[in-house]
ROTOR-379506 format. One line per 4 residues: number of its first residue (from 1); for each residue z, y, x of C-alpha. Coordinates in pm, 1 decimal, always signed. Example, Ala and Ser with C-alpha at 12.3 -4.5 7.8 and 13.67 -1.06 7.14 Angstrom:
2
1) +780.0/-450.0/+1230.0 ~ +714.0/-106.0/+1367.0
//
This chain:
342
1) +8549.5/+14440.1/+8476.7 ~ +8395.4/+14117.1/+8592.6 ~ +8405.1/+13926.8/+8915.0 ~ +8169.4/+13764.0/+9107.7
5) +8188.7/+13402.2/+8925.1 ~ +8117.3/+13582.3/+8580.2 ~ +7839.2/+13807.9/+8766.9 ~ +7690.7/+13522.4/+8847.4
9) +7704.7/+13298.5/+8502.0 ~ +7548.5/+13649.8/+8349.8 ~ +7231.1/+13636.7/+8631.5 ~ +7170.8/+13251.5/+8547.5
13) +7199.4/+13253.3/+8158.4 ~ +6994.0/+13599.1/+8213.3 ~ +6707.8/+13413.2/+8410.0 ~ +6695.7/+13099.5/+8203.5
17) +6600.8/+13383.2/+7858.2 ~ +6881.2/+13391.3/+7683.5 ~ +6942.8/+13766.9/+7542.3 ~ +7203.4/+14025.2/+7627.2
21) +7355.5/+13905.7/+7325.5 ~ +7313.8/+13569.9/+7361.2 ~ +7465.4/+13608.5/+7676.7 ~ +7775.8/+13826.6/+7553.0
25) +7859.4/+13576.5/+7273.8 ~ +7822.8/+13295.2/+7532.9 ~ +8071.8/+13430.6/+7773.4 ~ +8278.5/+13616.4/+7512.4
29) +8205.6/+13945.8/+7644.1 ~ +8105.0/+14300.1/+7532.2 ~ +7690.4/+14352.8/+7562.3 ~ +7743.6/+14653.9/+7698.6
33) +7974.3/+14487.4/+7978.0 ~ +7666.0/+14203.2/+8011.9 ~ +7409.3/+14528.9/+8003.1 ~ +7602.4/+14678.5/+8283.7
37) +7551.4/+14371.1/+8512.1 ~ +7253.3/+14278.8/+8458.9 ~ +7135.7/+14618.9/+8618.3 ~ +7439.8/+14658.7/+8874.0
41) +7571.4/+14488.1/+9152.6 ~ +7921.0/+14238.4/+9064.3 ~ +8289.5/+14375.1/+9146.0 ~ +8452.0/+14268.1/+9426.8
45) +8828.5/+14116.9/+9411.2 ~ +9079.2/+14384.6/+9409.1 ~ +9261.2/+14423.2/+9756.5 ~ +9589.5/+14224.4/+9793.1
49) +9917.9/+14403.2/+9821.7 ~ +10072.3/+14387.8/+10159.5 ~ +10403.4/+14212.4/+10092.7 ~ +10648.6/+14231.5/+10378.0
53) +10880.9/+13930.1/+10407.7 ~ +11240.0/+13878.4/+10504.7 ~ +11061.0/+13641.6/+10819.8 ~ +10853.8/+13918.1/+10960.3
57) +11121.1/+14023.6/+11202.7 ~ +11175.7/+13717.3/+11326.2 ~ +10788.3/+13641.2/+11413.1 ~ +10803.8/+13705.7/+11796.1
61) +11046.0/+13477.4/+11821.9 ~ +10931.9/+13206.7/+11611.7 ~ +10596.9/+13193.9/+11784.7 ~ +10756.3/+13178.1/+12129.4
65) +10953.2/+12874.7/+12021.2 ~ +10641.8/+12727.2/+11805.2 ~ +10477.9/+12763.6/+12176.6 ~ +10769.9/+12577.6/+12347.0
69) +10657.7/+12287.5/+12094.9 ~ +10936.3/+12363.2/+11879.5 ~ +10727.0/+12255.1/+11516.8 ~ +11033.9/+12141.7/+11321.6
73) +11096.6/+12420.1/+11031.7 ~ +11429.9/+12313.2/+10930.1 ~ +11535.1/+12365.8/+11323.8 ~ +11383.1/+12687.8/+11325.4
77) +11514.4/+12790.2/+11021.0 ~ +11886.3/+12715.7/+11143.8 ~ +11775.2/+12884.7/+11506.9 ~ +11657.5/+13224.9/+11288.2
81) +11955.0/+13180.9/+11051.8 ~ +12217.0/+13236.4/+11381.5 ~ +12013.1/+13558.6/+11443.1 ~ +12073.0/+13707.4/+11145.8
85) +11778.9/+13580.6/+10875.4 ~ +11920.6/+13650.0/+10515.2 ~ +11633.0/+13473.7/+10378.0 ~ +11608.8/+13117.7/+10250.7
89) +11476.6/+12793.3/+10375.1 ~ +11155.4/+12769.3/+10180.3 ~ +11014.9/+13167.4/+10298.5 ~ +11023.4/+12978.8/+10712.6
93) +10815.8/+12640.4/+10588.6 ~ +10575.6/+12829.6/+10364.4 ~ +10562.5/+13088.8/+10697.5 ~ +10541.5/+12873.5/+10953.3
97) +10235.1/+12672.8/+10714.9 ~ +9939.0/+12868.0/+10838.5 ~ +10026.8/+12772.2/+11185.0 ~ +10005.1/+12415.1/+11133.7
101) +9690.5/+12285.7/+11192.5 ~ +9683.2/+11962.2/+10973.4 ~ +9469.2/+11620.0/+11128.8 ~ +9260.3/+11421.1/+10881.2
105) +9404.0/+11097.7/+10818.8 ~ +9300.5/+10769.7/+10717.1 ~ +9452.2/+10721.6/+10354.0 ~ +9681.1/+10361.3/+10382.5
109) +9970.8/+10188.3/+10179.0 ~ +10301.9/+10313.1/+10271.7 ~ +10463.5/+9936.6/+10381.9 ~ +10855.5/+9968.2/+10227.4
113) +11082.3/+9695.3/+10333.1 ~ +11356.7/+9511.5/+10139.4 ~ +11708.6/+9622.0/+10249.6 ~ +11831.4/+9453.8/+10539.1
117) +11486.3/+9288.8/+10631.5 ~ +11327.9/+9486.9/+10923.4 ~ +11452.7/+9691.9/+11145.6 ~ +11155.8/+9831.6/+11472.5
121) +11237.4/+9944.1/+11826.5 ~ +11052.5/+10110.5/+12104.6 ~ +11094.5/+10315.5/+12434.3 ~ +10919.0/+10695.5/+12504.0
125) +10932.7/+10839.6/+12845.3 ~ +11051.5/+11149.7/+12850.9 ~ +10969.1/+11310.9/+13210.3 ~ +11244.5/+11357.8/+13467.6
129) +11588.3/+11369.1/+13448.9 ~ +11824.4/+11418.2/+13791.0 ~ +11572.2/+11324.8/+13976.9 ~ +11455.4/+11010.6/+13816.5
133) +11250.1/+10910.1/+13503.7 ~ +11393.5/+10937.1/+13138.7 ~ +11316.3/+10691.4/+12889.9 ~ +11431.8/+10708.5/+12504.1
137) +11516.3/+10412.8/+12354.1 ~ +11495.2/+10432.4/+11899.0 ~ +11595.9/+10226.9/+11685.0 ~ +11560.8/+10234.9/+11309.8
141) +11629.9/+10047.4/+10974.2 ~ +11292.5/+9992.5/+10808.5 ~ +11502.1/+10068.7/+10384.0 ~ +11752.8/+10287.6/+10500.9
145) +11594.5/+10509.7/+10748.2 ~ +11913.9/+10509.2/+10960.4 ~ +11798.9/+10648.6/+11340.2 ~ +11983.0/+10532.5/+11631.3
149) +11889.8/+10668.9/+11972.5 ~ +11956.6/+10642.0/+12384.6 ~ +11838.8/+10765.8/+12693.9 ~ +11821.4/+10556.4/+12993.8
153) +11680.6/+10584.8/+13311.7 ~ +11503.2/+10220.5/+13310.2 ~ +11314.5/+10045.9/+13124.0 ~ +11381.3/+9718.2/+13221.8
157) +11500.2/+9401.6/+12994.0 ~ +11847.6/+9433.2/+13074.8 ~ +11853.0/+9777.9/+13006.0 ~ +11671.8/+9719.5/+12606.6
161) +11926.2/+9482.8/+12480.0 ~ +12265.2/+9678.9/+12620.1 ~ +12073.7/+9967.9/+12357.5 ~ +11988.6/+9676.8/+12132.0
165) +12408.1/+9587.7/+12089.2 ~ +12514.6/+9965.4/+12158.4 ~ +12214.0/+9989.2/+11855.8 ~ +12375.5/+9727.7/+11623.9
169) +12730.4/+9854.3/+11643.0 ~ +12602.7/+10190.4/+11554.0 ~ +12442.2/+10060.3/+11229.1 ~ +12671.4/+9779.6/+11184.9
173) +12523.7/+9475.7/+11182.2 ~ +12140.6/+9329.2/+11227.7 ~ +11830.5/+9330.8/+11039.9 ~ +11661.6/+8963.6/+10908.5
177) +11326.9/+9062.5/+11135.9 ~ +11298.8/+9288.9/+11428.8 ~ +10972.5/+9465.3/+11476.8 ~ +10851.1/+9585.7/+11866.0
181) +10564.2/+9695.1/+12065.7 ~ +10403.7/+9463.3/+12301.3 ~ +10634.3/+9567.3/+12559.9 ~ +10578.8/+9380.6/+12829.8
185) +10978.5/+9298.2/+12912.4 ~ +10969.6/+9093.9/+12561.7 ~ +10634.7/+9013.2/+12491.2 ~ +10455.1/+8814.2/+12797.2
189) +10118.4/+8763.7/+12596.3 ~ +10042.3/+8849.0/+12276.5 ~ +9630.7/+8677.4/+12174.5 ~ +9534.0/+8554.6/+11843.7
193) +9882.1/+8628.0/+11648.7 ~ +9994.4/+8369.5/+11929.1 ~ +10340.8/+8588.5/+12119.2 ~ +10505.2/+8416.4/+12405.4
197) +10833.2/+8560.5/+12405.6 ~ +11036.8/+8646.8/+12710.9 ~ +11272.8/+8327.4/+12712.4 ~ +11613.8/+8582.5/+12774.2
201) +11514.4/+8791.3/+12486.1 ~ +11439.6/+8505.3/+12274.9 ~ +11789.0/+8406.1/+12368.1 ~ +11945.0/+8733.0/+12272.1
205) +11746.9/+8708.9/+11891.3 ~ +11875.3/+8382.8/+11833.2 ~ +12234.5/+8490.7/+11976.0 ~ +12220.1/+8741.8/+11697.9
209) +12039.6/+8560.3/+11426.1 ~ +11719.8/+8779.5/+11393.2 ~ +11328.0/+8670.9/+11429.2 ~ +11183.1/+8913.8/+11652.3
213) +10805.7/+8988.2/+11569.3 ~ +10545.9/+9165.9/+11787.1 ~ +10282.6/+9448.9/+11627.7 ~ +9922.5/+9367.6/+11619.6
217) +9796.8/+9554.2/+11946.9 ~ +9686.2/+9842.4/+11921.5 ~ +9792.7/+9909.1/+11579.2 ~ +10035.4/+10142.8/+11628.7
221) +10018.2/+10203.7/+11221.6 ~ +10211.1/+9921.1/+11205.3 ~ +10520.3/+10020.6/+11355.2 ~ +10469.7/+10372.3/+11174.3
225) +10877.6/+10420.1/+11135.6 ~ +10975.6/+10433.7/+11497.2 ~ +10662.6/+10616.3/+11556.8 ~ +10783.9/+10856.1/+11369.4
229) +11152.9/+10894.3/+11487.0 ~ +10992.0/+10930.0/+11838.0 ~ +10807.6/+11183.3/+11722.8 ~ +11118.0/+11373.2/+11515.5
233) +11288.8/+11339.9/+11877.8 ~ +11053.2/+11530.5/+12050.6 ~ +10976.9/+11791.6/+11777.4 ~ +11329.1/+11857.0/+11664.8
237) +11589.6/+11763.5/+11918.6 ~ +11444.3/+11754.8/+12315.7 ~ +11245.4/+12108.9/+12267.8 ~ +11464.1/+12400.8/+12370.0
241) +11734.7/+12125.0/+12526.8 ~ +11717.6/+12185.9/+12898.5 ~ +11803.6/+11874.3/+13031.5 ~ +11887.9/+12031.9/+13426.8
245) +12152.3/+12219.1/+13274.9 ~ +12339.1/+11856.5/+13252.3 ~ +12558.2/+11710.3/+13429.9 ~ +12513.4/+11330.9/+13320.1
249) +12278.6/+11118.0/+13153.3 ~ +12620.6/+11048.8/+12926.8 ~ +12628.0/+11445.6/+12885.7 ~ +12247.1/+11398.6/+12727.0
253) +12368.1/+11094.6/+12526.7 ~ +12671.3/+11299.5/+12397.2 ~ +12398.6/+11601.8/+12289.7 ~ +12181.5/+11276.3/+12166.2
257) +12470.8/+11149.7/+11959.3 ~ +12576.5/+11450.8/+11776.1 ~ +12207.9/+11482.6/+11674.3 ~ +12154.6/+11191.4/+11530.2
261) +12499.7/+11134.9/+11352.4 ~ +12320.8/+11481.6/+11138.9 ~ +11990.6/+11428.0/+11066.3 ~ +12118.6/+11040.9/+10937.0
265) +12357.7/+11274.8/+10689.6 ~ +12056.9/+11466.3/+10591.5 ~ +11848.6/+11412.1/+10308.8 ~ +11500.4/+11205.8/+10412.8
269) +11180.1/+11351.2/+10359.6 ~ +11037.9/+11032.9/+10198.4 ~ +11298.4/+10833.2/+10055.2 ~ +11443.1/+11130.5/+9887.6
273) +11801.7/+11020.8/+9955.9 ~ +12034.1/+11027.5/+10262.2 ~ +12027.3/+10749.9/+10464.3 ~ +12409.1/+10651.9/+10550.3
277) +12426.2/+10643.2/+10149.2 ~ +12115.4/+10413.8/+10165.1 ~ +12298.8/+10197.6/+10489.5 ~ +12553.5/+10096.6/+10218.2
281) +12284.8/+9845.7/+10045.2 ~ +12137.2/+9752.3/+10347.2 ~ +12361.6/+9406.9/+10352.4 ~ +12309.1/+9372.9/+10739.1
285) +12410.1/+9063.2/+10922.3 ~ +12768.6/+9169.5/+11092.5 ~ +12857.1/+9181.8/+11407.8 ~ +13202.6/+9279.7/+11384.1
289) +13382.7/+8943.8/+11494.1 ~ +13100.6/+8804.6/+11751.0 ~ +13146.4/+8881.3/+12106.4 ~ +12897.5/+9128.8/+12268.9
293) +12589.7/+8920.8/+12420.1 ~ +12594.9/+8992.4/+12821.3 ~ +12349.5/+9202.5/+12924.6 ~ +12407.4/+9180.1/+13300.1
297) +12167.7/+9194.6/+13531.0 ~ +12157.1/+8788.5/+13688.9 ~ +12040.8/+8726.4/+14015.4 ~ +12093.1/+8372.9/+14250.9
301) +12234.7/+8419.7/+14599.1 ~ +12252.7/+8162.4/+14839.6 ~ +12633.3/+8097.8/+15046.5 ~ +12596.4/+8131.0/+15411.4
305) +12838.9/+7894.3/+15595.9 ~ +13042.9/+8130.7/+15703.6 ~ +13103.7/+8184.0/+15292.9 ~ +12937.3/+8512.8/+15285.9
309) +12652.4/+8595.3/+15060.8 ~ +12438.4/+8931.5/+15060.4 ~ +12355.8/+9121.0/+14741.4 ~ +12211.2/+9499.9/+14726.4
313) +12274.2/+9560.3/+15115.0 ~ +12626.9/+9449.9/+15094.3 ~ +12798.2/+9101.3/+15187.6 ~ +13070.1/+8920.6/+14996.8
317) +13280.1/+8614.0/+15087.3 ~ +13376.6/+8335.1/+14863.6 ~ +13586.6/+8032.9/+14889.2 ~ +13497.2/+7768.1/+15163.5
321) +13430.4/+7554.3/+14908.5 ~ +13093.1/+7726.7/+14815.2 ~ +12964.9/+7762.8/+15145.9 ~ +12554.0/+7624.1/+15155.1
325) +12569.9/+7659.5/+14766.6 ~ +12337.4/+7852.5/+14530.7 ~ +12599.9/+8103.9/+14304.1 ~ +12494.7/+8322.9/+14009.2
329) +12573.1/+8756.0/+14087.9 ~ +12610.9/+8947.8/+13740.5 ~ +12634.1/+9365.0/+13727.3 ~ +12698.4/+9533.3/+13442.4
333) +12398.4/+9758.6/+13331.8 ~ +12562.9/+10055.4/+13384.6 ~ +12705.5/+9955.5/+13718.3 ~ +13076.8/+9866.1/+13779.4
337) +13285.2/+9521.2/+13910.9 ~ +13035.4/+9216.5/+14009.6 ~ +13099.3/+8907.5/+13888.6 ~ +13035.1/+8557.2/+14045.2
341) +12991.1/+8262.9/+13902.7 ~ +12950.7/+7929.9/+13981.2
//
């Protein structure tokens, strides 16, 4: 029996004169077969067997979490695997395949980075949380592909380097060049490769030895990494987390930590190779013996005469001898003890 490629080669080499057994000795077939078709219609493919698979139970579920925006098939595969799935890994990804609906890209050079050179940084907002927004601040190490991550609820300067240093302890040191977004608490103009650099920050990258760099705008290929940790957040740790079932944002942090301390323990997709094993040859610029930078939020407060000064609806009293001066107020970024300085 023939198919309909071979019917076909028979009805061309037919038209253009060759004989039946031309034909037959062309195509290595019987001339009886090539008789056959010439005067009948071609065979169709034979009808598939219906295969069940060890996943099929599981489908109802599945699609209601692939409809939460749950797309991560190692995730679901450990979510199925609770309920009972005696199958293996590769049955969910090849599965869950014909749900994905892959976007053309534009082909480009994957950019790798010398250990220890760059490290990038960004912030996502991620809705509400207790009644106020949530931001997610990532960090990762351009070789090594070690992910660091925080939520906050702002997005102010202050607020990025406290995640910077809680950032840099995590990984254990600092990268030669720091890649960012134009955010606008850093970057305060960004035109012809020219960046004028928030003064503080600049401060803070030369307090810690590394030469911050702005992406071109609007090039968010550049920064590709962080993109795509932002994008693992959201696909394989915030869907199904309900975050009004928390207490605290240190609650979400907590969740946030234990997440990231396993996928950095799990094998990357591109680099092949786990990335604390990879942190090991990173050779990043240590931290361990330099004093934290202060992250405080500083604001200037004038003395009253009678020595009191006001600062976020409340009043304070100094000594005499500051009365009609200009002091210096610094809180903590996560709230606490004032200090005043003079």
């Amino acid at each position: 029996m023939v198919h309909l490629e071979e019917w076909m080669n028979i009805q061309e080499l037919h038209q253009l004169g060759l004989s039946q057994c031309q034909i037959a000795e062309r195509l290595d077939l019987d001339r009886k077969t090539v008789r056959k078709y010439l005067q009948g219609p071609p065979q169709g493919y034979p009808a598939r067997a219906f295969r069940s698979s060890k996943v099929d139970p599981y489908r109802n579920y599945l699609r209601e979490r692939w409809e939460q925006g749950v797309h991560n098939s190692h995730k679901l595969f450990l979510e199925i695997q609770k309920r009972g799935y005696p199958g293996g890994y590769p049955q969910v990804r090849h599965f869950l395949s014909s749900w994905r609906v892959e976007e053309r890209e534009r082909a480009f050079v994957r950019f790798e980075t010398a250990p220890g050179e760059q490290s990038q940084f960004d912030w996502a907002h991620f809705g509400n949380f207790l009644g106020h927004h949530l931001y997610l601040f990532a960090l990762t190490l351009c070789y090594s592909r070690v992910r660091c991550i925080e939520f906050t609820q702002r997005q102010d300067l202050e607020t990025l380097l406290s995640c910077l240093v809680h950032a840099f302890h995590y990984v254990g040191g600092v990268t030669e060049v720091a890649l960012t977004d134009n955010m606008k608490t850093v970057v305060l103009e960004n035109q012809d490769r020219q960046v004028r650099w928030n003064a503080r920050f600049l401060d803070f990258a030369s307090y810690y030895g590394f030469v911050p760099r702005a992406c071109h705008p609007y090039r968010a290929v550049t920064k590709g990494k962080i993109e795509r940790t932002i994008g693992f957040v959201r696909q394989s740790f915030w869907p199904g987390l309900e975050p009004s079932s928390l207490d605290s944002l240190a609650g979400l942090n907590q969740q946030a930590w234990a997440w990231m301390e396993d996928v950095n323990h799990r094998r990357h997709a591109t680099t092949q190779e786990v990335p604390y094993e990879r942190l090991v040859k990173e050779n990043l610029r240590s931290i361990a013996h330099q004093p934290d930078y202060d992250t405080s939020y500083v604001s200037y407060r004038q003395v009253a005469k009678d020595c009191l000064f006001s600062y976020h609806g409340n009043r304070y009293s100094v000594p005499h001898a500051y009365a009609g001066k200009t002091i210096v107020v610094k809180e903590p970024v996560k709230g606490g003890q004032i200090r005043i300085c003079h």
